[in-house]
N, C-alpha and C positions, 0 to 999 in steps of 0.2 A: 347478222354478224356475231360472232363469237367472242366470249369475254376471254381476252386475252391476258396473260399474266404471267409476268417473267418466272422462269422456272433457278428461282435465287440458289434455289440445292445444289445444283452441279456448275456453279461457277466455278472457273481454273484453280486449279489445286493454288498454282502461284502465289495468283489475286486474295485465296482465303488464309495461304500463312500469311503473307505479308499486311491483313489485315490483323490477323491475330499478333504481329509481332506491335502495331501502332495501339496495340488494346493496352492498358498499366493497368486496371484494376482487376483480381485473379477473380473473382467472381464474376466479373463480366465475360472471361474467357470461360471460364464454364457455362455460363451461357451460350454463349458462341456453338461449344459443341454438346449442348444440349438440342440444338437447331435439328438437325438429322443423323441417321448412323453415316453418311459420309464426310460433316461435318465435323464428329466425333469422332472420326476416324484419325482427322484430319488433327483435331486440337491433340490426340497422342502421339502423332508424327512430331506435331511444334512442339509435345513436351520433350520428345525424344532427343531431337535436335539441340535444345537449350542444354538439356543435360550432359548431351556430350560437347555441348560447345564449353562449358564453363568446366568441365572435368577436365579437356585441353587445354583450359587457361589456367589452370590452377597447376597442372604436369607442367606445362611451362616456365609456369615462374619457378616451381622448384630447381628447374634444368639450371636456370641462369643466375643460380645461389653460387 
């Protein structure tokens, strides 16, 4: 019988932002995508994301000045 062991790297992209989004400490997130180059792929997508999410929040409140 073969040792079997979950292949944790290629879990759904989803599943790994949305863990990264339950992570608060910024070092732990770079851990996160210290894990593999898909996971590291994966934490510049989440930083991608934040950044344009909070640049749309911040255009917006100036809109509604």
């Amino acid at each position: 019988m073969g040792n079997s062991v979950p292949d944790w790297e290629y879990l759904p992209e989803l599943c790994l932002l949305t863990v990264l989004e339950k992570i608060d400490e910024p070092i732990s997130r770079v851990q996160f995508g210290a894990v593999s180059k898909y996971w590291h792929s994966l934490f510049n997508t989440f930083l991608d994301i934040k950044r344009r999410s909070s640049h749309n929040s911040s255009s917006n409140a100036d809109d509604s000045i």
